[in-house]
Structure formats: C-alpha cells, structure tokens
DOMARNU-757896 format. One line per 2 residues: number of its first residue (from 0); their letters; for each residue x, y, z of C-alpha. Coordinates in Angstrom, 2 decimals. Layout:
BEGIN
NUM	a	X Y Z  ...;
END
This chain:
BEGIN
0	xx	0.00 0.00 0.00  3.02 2.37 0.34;
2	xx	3.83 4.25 -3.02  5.74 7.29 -4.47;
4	xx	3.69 9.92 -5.69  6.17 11.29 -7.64;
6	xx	7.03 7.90 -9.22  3.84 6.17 -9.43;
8	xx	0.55 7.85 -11.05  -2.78 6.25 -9.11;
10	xx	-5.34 5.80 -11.80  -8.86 6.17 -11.34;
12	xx	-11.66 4.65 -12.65  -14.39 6.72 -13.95;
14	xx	-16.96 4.47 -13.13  -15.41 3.04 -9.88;
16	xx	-17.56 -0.30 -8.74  -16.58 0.71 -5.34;
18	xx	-17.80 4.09 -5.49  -21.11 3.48 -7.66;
20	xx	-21.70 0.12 -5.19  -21.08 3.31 -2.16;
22	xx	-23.40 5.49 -4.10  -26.05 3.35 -4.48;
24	xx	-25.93 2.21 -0.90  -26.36 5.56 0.50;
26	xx	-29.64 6.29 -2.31  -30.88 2.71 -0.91;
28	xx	-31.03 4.04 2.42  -32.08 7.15 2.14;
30	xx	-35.13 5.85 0.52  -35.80 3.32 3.00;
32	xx	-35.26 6.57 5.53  -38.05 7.69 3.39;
34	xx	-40.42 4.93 2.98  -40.17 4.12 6.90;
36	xx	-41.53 7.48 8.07  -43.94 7.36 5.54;
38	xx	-45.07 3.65 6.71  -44.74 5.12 10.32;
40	xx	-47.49 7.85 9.35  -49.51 5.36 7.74;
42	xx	-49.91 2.98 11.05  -50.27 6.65 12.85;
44	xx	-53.18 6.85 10.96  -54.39 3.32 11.25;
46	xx	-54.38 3.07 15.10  -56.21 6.50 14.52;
48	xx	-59.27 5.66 12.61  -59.67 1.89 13.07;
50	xx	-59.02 1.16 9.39  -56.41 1.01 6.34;
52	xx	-55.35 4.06 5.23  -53.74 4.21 1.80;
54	xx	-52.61 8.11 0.28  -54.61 10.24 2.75;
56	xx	-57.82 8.27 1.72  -59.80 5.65 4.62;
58	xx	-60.69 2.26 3.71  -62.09 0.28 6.16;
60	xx	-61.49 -2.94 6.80  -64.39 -4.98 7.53;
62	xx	-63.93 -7.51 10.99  -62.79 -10.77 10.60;
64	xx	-65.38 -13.13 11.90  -63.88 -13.69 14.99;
66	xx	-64.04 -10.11 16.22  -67.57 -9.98 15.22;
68	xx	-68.52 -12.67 17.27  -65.74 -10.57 20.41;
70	xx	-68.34 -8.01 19.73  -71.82 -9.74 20.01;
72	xx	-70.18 -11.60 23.31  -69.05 -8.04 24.60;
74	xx	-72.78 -6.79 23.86  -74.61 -9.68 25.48;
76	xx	-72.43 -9.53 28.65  -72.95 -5.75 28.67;
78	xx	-76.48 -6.55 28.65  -76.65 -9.23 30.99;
80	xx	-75.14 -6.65 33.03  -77.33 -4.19 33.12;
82	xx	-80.49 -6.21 33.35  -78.49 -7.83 36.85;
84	xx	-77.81 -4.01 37.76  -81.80 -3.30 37.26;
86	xx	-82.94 -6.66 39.26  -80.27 -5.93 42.00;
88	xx	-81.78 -2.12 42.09  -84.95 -3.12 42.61;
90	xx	-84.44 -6.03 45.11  -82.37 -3.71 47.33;
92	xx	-85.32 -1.01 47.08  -88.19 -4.17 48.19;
94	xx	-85.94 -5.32 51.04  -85.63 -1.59 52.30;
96	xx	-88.99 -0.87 51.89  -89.46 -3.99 53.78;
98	xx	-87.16 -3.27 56.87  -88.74 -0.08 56.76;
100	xx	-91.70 -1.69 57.09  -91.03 -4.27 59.40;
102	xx	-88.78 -2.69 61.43  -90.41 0.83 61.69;
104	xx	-86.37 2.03 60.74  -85.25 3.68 57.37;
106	xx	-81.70 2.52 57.31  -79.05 4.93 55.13;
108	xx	-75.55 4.15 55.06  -74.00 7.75 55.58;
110	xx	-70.31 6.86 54.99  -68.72 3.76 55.48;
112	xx	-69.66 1.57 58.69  -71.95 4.14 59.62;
114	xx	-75.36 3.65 59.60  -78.49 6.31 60.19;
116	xx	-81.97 5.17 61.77  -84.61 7.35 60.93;
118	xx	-87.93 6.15 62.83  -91.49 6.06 61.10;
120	xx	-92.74 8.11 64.14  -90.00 10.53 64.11;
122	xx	-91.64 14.29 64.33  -89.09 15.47 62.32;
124	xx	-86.91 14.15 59.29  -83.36 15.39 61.13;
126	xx	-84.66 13.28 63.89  -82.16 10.00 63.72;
128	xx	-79.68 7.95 65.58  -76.28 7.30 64.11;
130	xx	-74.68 4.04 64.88  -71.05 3.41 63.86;
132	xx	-69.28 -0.45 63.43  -66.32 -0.78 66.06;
134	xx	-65.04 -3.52 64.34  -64.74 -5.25 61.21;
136	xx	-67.53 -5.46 59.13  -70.39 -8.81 60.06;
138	xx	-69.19 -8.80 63.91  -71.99 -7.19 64.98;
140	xx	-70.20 -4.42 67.27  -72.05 -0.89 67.15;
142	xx	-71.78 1.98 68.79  -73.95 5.04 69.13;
144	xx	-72.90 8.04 67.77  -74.24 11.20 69.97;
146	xx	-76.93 13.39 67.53  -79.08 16.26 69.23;
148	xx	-82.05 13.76 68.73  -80.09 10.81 70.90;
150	xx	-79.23 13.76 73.65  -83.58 13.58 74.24;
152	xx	-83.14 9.72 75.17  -80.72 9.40 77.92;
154	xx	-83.00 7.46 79.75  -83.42 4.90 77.17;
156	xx	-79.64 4.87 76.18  -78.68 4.10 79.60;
158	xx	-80.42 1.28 80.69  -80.88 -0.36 77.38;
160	xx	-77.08 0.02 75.43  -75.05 0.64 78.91;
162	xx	-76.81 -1.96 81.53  -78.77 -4.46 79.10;
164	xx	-76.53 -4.12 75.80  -78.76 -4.58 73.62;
166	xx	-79.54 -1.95 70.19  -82.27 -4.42 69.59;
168	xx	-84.35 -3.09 72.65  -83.05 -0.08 72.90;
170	xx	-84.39 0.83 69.19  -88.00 -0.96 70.39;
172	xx	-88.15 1.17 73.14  -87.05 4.37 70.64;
174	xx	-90.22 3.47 68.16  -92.61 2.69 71.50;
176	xx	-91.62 6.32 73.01  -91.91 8.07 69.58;
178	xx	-95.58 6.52 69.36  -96.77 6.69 72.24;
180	xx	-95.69 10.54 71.90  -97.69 10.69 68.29;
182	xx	-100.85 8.86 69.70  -100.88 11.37 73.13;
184	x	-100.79 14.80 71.15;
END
C-alpha cells in the first residue's frame, strides 16, 4: 500500500464499482429513511381511525369473523349486566322498603360503617340515631354516635345500650316512646 507519488501515477476509474456500489448504498437508504416514516405515518393513521389508510384516503377494513362474534359476546355480557344491575336495584329497594316496614327504621348508610336510623314516628326528618361499626364489618359491634335527637333519650340509652346491651331493645323502646308521643298529642 506504500507508493511514491512522484514515481507512481494512481489511476482512477471513472466508473469506480466501489464508489457506484457506495453510491447506491447511501440512495438505498435514504429511501428506505423515506419509505419508513412514511409507513410510520400510515400505522399513525391506522391506530387513529380503526381502518387502512392508503394516500390520505380511509378504507375500512371490515372484521374478521372472529371479532364480530368478540363483539356480540361483549354486547350480550354488557347486557346481561345491566339487566343484573336493574334486578339488583330493585331487590335492594323491596328489602328496604321492607325493613322499613317491618322494622319501623329507614336505614341509610352515611359513609362507610356508619349507619343512620330514621324512625317512622320521628316528628321530624333530622330526627335519627347514628350508629357506627367498632369492628370489622359482620361482627356485629355498634356503637352510638351522639346526635341532638339521641341527647332527648338518655334514659333509654342508659339502661338499654349501657346496663342491658342490647340496640335491639333499645331501638323498640325508641319506636314505642316516639308513638306513644304521636298517639298522646
């Protein structure tokens, strides 16, 4: 490789392999540079609309079989789900009505483990008794929660939640004061 300028003339060829073989090379990937952002612009669009995009025009694709019957699955569960939603709904509002009912209590979850009582014979709507759970959720464990309308039954609150422990009797007692106060007046 070592040579004498002077002494030795380096010829050239005018059409080099090497350098057309370079030339080309470079062309070739400029115009996959090209083509690749042009393909990336394409799937831009595709993930876009939902279809095949060819030269700023849509085509849509129609779904394969398979995704057709994805859909109609998707759509019957959907339904399914709300017609549950709708029969839950409805049982929930019979078995209130029904402990309403029953118990003489409209029971309102205010936020969560606590629970307002509003009584049939209540004179007034803001007249309620708040009960929280003490412990975890199913054991049962409630307290009392002081309201100005649970301030009016001291009486009852002592000797039925503090000597007898027992909400049961204490909220009997509650509904046989309220009416016995509705029937005097």
């Amino acid at each position: 490789g070592d040579y004498d300028p002077v002494k030795t003339k380096v010829i050239h060829f005018q059409m080099n392999p090497t350098s057309i073989a370079k030339q080309q090379r470079t062309e070739e990937v400029e115009q996959l540079k090209v083509e690749c952002q042009r393909l990336r612009e394409r799937l831009r669009k595709i993930e876009a609309s939902g279809g095949m995009t060819t030269d700023d025009t849509t085509i849509i694709i129609p779904p394969s079989q398979e995704i057709l019957d994805l859909r109609k699955q998707m759509e019957s569960a959907e339904l399914k789900n709300q017609r549950l939603k709708e029969v839950f709904q409805k049982k929930i509002q019979e078995f209130r009505t029904a402990c309403y009912v029953l118990t003489g209590y409209q029971i309102d979850i205010t936020v969560e483990n606590q629970y307002r009582l509003t009584s049939v014979y209540a004179e007034h709507m803001e007249d309620s008794l708040l009960f929280k759970s003490s412990g975890p959720v199913g054991s049962g464990s409630m307290q009392l929660l002081e309201t100005d309308f649970s301030r009016t039954l001291t009486g009852l609150v002592d000797l039925h939640l503090f000597h007898q422990k027992s909400i049961p009797v204490f909220l009997s007692a509650v509904t046989i004061e309220l009416f016995s106060r509705q029937t005097v007046t």
